[in-house]
TORLUMTI-65937 format. One line per 2 residues: number of its first residue (from 1); for each residue y, z negated, x negated of N, C-alpha, C. Coordinates in pm, whole numbers, always signed. Each point is the difference from the previous one (the first is absolute). Layout:
<kenus>
NUM = Y/Z/X/Y/Z/X/Y/Z/X; ...
</kenus>
This chain:
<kenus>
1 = -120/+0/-84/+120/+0/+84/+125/+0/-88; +67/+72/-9/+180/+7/+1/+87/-107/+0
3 = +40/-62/-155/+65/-130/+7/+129/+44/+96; +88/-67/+7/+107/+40/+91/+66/+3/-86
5 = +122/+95/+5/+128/+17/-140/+101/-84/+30; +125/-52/-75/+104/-39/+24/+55/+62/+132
7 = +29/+126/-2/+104/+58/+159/-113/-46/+104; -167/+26/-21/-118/-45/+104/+100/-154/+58
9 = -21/-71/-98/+64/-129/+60/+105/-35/-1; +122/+58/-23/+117/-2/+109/-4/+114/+108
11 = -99/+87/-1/-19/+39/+170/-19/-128/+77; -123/-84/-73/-16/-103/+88/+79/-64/+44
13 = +88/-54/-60/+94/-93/-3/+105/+37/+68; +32/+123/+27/+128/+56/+77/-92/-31/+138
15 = -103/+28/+32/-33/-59/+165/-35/-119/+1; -9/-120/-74/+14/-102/+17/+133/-105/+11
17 = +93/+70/-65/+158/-93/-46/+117/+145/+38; +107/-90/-25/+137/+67/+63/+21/+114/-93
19 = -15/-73/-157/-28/+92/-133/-40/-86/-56; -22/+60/-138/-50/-75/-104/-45/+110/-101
21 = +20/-68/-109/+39/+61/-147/-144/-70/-114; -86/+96/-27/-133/-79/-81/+41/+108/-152
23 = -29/-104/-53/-1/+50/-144/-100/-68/-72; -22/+148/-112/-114/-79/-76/+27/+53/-151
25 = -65/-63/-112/-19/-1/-127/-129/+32/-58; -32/+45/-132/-103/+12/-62/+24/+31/-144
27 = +12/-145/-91/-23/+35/-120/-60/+110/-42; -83/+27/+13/-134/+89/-96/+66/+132/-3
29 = +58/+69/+102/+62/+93/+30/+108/+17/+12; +127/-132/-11/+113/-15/-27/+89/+71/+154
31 = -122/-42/+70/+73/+99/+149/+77/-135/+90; +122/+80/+55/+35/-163/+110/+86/+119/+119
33 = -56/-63/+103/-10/+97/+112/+33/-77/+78; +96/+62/+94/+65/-82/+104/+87/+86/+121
35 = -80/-28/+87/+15/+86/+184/+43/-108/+116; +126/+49/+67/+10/-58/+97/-21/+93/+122
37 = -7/-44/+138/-67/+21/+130/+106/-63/+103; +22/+38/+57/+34/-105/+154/+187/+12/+1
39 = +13/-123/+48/+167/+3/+1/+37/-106/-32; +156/+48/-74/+44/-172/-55/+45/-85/+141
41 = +3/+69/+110/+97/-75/+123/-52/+101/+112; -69/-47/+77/-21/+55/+140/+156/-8/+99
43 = -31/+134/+71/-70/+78/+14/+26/+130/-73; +100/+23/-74/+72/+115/-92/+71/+4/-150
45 = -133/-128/-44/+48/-13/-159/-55/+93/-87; +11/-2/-124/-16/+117/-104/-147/-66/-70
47 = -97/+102/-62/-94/-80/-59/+42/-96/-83; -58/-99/-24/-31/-83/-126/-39/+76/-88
49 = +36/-59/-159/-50/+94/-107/+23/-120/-109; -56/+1/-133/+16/-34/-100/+140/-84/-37
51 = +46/-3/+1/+162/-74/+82/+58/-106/+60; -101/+12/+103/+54/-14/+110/-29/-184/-11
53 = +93/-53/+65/-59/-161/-27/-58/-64/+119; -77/-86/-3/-51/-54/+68/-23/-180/-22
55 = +4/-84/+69/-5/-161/-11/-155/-15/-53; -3/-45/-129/-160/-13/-19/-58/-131/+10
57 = +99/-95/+40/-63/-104/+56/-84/-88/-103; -86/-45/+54/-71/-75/-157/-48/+27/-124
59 = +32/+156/+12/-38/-8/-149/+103/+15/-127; +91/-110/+115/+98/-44/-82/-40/-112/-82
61 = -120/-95/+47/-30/-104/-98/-26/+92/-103; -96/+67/-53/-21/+82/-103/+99/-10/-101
63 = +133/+24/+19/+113/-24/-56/+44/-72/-34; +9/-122/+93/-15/-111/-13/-39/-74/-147
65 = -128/+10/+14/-84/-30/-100/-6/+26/-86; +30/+166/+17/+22/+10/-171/+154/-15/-69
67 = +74/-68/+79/+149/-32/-37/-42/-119/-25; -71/-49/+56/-28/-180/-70/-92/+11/-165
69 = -121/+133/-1/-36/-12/-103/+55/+51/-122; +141/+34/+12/+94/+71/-50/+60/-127/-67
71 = +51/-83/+121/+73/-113/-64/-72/-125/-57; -99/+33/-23/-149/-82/-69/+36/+47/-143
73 = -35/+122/+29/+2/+37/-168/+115/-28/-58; +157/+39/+88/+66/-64/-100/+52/-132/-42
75 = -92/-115/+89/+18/-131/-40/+100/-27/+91; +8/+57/+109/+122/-110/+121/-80/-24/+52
77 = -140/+13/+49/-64/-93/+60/-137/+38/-63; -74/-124/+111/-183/+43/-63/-85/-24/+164
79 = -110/+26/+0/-51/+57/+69/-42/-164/+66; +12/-115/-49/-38/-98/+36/+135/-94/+34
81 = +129/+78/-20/+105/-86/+44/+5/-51/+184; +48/-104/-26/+20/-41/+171/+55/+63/+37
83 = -24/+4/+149/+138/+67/+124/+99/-35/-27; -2/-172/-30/+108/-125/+66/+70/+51/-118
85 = -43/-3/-86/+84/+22/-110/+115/+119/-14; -3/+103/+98/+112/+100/+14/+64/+24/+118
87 = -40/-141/+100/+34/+13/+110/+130/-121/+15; +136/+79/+81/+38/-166/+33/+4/-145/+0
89 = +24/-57/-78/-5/-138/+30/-8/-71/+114; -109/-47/+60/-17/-24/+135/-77/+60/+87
91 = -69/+136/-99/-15/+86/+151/-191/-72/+24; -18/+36/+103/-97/-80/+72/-130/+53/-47
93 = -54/-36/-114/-145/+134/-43/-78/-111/+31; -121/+54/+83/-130/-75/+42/-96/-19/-135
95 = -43/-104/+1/-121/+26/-131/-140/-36/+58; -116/-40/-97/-114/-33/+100/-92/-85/-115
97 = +1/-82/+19/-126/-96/-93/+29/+13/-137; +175/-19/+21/+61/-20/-113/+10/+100/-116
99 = -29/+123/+82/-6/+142/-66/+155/+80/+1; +57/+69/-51/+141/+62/+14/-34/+118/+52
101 = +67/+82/+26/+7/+150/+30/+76/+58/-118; -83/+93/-100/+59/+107/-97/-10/+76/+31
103 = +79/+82/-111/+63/+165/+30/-137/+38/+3; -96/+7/-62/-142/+31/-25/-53/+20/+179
105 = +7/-92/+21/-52/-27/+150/+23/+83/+84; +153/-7/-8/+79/+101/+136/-39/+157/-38
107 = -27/+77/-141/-41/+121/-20/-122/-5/-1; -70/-66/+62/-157/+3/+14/-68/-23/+103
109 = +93/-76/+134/+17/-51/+123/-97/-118/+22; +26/-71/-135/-130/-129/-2/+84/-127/-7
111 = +120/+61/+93/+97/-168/+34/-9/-66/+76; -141/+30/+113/+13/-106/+138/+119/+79/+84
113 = +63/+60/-36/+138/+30/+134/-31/+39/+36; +43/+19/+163/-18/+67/+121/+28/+131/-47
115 = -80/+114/+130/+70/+170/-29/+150/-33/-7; +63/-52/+100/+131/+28/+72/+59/-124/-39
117 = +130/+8/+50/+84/-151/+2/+20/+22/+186; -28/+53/+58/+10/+37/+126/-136/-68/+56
119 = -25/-68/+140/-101/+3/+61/-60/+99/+45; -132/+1/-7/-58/+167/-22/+19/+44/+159
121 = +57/-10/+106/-38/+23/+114/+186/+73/+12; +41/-141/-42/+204/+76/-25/-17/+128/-62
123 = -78/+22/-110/-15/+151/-96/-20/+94/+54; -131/-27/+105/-78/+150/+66/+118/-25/+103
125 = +73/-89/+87/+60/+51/+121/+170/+62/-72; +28/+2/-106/+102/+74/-102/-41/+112/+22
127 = -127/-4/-63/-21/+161/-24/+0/+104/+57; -88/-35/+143/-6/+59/+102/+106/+64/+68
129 = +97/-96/-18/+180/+8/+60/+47/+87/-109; -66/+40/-108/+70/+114/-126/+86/-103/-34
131 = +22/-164/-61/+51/-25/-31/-3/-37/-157; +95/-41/-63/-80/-35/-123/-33/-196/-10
133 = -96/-20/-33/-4/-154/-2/+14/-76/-164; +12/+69/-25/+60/-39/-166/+154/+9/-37
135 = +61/+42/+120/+176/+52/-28/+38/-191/-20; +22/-54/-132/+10/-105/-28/+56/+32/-106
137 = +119/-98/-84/+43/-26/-96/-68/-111/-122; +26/+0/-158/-75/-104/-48/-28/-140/+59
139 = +168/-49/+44/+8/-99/+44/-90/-65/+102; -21/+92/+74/-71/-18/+161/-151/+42/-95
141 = -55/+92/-82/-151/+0/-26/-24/-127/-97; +70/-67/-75/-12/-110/-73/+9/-149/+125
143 = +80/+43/+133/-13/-123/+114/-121/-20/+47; -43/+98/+8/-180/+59/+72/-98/-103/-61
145 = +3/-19/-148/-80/-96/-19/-30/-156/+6; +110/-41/+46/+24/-98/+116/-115/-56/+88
147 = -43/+159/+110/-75/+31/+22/-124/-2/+11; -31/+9/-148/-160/+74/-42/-81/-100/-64
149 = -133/-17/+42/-71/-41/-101/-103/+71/-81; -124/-62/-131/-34/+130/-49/-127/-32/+79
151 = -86/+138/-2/-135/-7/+52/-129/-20/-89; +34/-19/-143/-80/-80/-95/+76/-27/-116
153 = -66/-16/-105/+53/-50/-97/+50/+96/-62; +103/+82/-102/+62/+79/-27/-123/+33/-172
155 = -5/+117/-9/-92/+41/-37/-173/-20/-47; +23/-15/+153/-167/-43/+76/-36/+92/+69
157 = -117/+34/+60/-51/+56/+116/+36/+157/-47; -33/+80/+103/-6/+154/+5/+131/+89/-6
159 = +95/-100/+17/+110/+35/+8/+32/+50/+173; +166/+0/+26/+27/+52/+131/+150/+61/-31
161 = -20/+98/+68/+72/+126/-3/+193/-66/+63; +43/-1/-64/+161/-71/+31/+120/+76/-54
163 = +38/+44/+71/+153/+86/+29/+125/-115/-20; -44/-142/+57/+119/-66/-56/-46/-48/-144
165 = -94/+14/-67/-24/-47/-145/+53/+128/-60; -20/+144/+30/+79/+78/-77/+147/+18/+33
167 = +2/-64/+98/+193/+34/-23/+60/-104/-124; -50/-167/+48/+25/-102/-112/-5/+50/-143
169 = -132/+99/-46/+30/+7/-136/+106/+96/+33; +46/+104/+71/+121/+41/-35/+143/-58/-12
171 = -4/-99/+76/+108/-105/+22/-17/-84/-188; -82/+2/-43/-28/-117/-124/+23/+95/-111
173 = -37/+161/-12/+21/+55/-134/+124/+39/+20; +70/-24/+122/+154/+78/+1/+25/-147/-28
175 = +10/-120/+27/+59/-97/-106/+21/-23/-98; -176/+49/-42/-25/-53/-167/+118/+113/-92
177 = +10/+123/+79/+60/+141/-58/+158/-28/-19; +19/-96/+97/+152/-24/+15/+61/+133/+71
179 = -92/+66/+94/+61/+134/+14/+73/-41/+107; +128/+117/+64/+59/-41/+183/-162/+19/+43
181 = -37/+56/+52/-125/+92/+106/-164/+3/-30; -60/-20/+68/-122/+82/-18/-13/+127/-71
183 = +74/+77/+56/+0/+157/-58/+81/+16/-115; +66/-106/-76/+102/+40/-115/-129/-57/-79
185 = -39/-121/+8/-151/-39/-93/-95/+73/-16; -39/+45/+124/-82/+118/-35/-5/+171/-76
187 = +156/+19/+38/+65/+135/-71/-10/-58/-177; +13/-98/-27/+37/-43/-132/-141/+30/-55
189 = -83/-79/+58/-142/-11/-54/-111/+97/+18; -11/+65/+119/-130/+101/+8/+108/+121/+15
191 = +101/-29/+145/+22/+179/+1/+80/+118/-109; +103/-78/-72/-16/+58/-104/-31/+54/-91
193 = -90/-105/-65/-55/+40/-118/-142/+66/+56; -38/+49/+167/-73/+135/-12/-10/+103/+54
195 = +185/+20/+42/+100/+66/+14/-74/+2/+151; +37/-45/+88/-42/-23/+182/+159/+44/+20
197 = +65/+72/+28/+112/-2/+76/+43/+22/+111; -162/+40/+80/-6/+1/+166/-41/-150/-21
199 = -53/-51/-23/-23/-143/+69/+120/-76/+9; +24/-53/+127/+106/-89/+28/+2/-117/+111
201 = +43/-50/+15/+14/-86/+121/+139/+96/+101; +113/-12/-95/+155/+64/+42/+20/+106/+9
203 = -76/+118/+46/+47/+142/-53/+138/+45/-18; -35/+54/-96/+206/+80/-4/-10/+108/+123
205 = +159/+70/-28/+9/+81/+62/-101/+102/+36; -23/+91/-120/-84/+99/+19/-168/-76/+52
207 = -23/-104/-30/-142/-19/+22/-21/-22/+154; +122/-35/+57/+8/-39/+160/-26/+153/+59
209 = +35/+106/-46/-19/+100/+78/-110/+43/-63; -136/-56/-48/-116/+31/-56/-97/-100/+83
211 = +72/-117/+97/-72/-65/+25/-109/+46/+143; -120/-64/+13/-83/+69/+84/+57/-139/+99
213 = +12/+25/+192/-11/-74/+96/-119/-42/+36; -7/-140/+0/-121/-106/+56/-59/+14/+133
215 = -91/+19/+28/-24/-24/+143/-153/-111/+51; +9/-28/+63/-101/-153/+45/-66/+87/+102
217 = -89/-136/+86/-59/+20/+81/+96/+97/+145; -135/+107/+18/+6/+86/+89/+92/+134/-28
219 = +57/-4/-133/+103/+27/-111/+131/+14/+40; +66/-136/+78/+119/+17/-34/+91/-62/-105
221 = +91/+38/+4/+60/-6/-148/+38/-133/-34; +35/-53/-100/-47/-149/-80/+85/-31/-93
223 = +131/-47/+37/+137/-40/-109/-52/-13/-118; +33/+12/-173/-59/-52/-105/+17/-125/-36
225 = -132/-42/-53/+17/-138/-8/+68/-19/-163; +35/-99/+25/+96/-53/-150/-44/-149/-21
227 = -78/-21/-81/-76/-136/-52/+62/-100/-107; +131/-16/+30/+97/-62/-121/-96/-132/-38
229 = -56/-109/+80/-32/-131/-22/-123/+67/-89; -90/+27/+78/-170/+33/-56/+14/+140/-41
231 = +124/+63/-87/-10/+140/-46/-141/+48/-103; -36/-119/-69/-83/-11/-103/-133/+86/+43
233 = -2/-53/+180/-168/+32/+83/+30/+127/+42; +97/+82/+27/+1/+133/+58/+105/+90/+24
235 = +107/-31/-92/+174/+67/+47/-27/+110/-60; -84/+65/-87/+13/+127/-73/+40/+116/+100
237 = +50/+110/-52/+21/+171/+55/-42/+43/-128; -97/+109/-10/-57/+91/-64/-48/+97/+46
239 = -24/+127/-65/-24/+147/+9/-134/+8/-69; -58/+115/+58/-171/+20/-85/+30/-11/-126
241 = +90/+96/+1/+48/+34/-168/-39/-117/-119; +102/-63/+89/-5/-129/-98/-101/-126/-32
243 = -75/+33/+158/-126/-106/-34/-83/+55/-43; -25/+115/-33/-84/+99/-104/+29/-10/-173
245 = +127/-19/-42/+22/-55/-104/-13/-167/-9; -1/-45/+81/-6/-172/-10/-168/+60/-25
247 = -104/+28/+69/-81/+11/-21/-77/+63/-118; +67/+99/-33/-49/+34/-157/+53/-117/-116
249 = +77/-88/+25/+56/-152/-55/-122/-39/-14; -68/-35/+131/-106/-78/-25/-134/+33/-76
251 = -36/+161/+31/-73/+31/-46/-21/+55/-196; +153/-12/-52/+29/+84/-93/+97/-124/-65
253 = -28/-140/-13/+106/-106/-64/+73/+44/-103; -103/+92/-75/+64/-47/-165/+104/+149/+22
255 = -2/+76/+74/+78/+78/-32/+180/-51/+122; +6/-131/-13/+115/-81/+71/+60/-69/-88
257 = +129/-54/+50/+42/-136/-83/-85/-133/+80; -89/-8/+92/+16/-78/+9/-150/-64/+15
259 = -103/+106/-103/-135/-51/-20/-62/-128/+17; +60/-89/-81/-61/-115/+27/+9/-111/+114
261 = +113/+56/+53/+27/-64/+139/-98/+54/+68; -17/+128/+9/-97/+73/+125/-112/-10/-75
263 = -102/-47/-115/-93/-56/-43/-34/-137/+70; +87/-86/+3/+58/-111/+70/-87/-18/+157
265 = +63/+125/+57/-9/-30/+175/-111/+69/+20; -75/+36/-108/-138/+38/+37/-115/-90/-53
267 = +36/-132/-40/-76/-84/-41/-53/-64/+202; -153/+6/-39/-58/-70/+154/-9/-135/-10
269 = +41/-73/+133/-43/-148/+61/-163/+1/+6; -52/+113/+42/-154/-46/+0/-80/+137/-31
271 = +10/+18/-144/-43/+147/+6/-178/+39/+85; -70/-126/+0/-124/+68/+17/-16/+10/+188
273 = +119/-36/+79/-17/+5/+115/+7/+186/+87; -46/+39/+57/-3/+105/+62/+188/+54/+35
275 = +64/-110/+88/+123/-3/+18/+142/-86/-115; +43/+6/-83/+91/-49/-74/+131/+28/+10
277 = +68/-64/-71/+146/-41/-6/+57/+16/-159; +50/+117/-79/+101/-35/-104/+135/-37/+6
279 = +65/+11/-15/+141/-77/-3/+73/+127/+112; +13/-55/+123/+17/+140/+71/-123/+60/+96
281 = -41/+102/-79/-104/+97/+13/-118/-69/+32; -54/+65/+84/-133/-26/+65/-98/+52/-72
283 = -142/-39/-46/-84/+99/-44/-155/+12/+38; +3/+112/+102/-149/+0/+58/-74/+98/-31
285 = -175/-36/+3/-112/+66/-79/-20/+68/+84; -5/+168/+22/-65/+71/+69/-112/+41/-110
287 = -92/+125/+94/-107/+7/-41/+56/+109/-127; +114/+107/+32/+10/+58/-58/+129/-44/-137
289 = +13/-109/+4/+57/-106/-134/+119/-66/+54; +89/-66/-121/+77/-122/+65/+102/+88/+84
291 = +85/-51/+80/+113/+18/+64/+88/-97/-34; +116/+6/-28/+71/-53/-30/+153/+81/+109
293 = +44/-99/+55/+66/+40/+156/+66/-116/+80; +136/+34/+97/+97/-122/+56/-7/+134/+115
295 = +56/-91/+97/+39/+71/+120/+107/-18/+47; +67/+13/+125/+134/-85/+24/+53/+26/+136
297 = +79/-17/+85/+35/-3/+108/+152/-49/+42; +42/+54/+47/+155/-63/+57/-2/+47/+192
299 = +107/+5/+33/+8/+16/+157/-23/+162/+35; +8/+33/-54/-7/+161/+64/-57/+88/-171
301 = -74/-77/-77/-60/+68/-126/-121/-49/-36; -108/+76/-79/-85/-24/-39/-25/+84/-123
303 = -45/-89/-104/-69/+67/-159/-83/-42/-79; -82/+101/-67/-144/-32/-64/+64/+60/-199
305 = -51/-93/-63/+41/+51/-140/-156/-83/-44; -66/+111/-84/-144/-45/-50/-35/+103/-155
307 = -50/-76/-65/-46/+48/-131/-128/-3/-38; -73/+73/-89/-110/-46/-43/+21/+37/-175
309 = -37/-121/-90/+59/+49/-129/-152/+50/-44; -102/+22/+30/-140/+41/-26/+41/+146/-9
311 = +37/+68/+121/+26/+195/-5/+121/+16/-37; +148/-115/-41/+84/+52/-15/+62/+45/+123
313 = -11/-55/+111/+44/+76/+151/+109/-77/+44; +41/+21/+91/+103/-75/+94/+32/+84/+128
315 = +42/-56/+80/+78/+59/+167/+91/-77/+83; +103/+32/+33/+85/-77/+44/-14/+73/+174
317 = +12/-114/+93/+24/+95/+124/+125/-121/+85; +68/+89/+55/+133/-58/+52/+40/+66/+162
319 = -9/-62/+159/+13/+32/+52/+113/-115/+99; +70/+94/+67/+117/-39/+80/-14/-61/+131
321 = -144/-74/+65/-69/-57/+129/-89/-105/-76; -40/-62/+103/-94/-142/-59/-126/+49/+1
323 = -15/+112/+11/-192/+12/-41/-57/-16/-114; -81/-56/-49/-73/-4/-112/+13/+134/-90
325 = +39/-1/-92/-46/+176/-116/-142/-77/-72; -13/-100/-24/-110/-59/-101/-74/+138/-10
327 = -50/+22/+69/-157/+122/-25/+42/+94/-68; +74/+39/+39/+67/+143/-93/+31/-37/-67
329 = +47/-104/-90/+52/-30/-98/-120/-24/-75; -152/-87/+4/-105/+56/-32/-58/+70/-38
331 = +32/+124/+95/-53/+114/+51/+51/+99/-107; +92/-32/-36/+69/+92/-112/-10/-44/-118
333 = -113/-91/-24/-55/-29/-126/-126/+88/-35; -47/+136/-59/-93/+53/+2/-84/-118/-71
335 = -40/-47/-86/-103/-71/-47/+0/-100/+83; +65/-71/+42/-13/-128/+131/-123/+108/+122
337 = +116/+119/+33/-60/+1/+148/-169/+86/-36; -5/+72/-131/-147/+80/+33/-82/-141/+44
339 = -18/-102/-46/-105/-105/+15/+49/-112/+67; +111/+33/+102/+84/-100/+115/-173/-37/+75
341 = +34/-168/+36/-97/-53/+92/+36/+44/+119; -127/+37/+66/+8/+49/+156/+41/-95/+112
343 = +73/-100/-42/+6/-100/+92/+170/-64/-17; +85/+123/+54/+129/+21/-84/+24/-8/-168
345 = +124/-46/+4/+62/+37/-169/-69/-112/-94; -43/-98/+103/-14/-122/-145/+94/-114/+28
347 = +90/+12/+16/+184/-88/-41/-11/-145/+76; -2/-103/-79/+51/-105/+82/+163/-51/-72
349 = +45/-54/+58/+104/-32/-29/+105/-24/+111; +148/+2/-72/+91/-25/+114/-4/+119/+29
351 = +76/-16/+149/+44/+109/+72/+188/-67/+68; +71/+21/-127/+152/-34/+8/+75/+57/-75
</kenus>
């Protein structure tokens, strides 16, 4: 049978989503290919293309993380520093059997914190309403923990998947950085030095008229969300383009400035488990070798960014509605998908 080609699966993908833009990579052949389908804005927008931006949602921790293992290496912090220690004086951090919460923790999601600082029932009835439930400032995501208690001991147990533990480390390396912003700490440390200049939180001028429109359930359209408090867990805007080069980052360190950091966020919490956690990045065993892959979600967006450093591959897929891309993003791994398990893609993980 006929693997399916790149355009094969953004045919797909144009009858599943509003649009959406899949791109893919291949060392061996030095090929990077990238097709968009659909529309940036129902009912009479222009395709998506290579360009075009889209909210990628969590796999903004990715960034995250490796902005923290950035500031590891250069000695402003370490991977075992406290929260408390870059947080406010006063501010309310839960601990558990006399355990702290480190930076370590929060990029590994083995802090006990809740997904949310929101009650999970306030979140889904946000969402539903196309609202955003994270539109919070530091002040108010640092009040939240007030709030919260942890659900074990902080790097114990299997870990649990927390959107307010990745905003905190963004809130803590923009301290330690002394930067104004989330996004000025992060421009300093990853997007620069590997030249990302679609990635943003703020688009400029020209990038606003590059931007793709959100749409939610039943697909109507979906204000953008802006994550100032918890920017750390999901404020990014990015283009295939560019998560195709973040991705040859990962796959290709030494040819970066910033090798040993991204050596760094590929060190595993539990390498011999089926499902894992590097600093960031998820890493799961299919039959046809590791995956290494984040996903992400906002109100009216959804995106899949996945690697495998075994074939040298990668695929980014980015669509403008809340449906899942995961598969195609898979799917556009030739060595993943010839020997894909018949019982979907494989993937556990978040879905945020």
């Amino acid at each position: 049978m006929r693997q399916p080609s790149v355009v094969d699966l953004a045919e797909r993908l144009q009858r599943r989503h509003v649009g959406a833009v899949l791109g893919t990579l291949d060392l061996a052949s030095d090929r990077m290919e990238i097709t968009g389908r659909g529309r940036v804005r129902i009912p009479d927008g222009t395709r998506p293309g290579p360009d075009t931006l889209f909210e990628i949602g969590s796999i903004t921790k990715t960034f995250t993380s490796l902005a923290l293992a950035v500031l590891v290496g250069s000695g402003t912090v370490s991977l075992r520093t406290p929260l408390r220690d870059l947080l406010p004086t006063g501010a309310a951090l839960p601990s558990r059997d006399g355990t702290e919460i480190t930076l370590e923790h929060l990029a590994r999601h083995t802090s006990g914190l809740p997904r949310t600082p929101n009650p999970l029932l306030r979140e889904i009835r946000a969402v539903l309403r196309g609202e955003n439930p994270y539109d919070m400032d530091e002040a108010a995501a640092l009040d939240s923990l007030r709030r919260v208690s942890l659900r074990h001991t902080p790097g114990q147990g299997h870990g649990g998947y927390s959107n307010l533990g990745g905003g905190l480390l963004g809130i803590a390396l923009r301290r330690a950085a002394g930067a104004r912003d989330y996004e000025e700490m992060l421009r300093a440390t990853v997007l620069q030095p590997l030249q990302l200049s679609d990635t943003v939180i703020g688009p400029t001028a020209d990038q606003v008229e590059r931007l793709a429109q959100g749409h939610g359930f039943r697909r109507r359209l979906v204000d953008p969300w802006y994550l100032e408090g918890l920017a750390g867990a999901g404020a990014l805007r990015s283009t295939a383009a560019d998560v195709l080069r973040y991705l040859r980052a990962q796959l290709e360190p030494d040819r970066t400035p910033l090798a040993e950091a991204i050596r760094l966020t590929h060190q595993l919490w539990e390498p011999r488990r089926r499902v894992t956690i590097g600093l960031g990045w998820i890493r799961t065993k299919l039959p046809g070798g590791a995956l290494w892959w984040h996903n992400g979600g906002t109100g009216g967006f959804r995106s899949f960014a996945g690697f495998s450093p075994e074939s040298g591959e990668a695929s980014v897929v980015l669509v403008n509605d809340v449906r899942s891309p995961d598969r195609a993003g898979v799917q556009a791994l030739p060595s993943l998908r010839r020997r894909r398990a018949r019982r979907g893609n494989g993937l556990t993980g978040p879905r945020a």
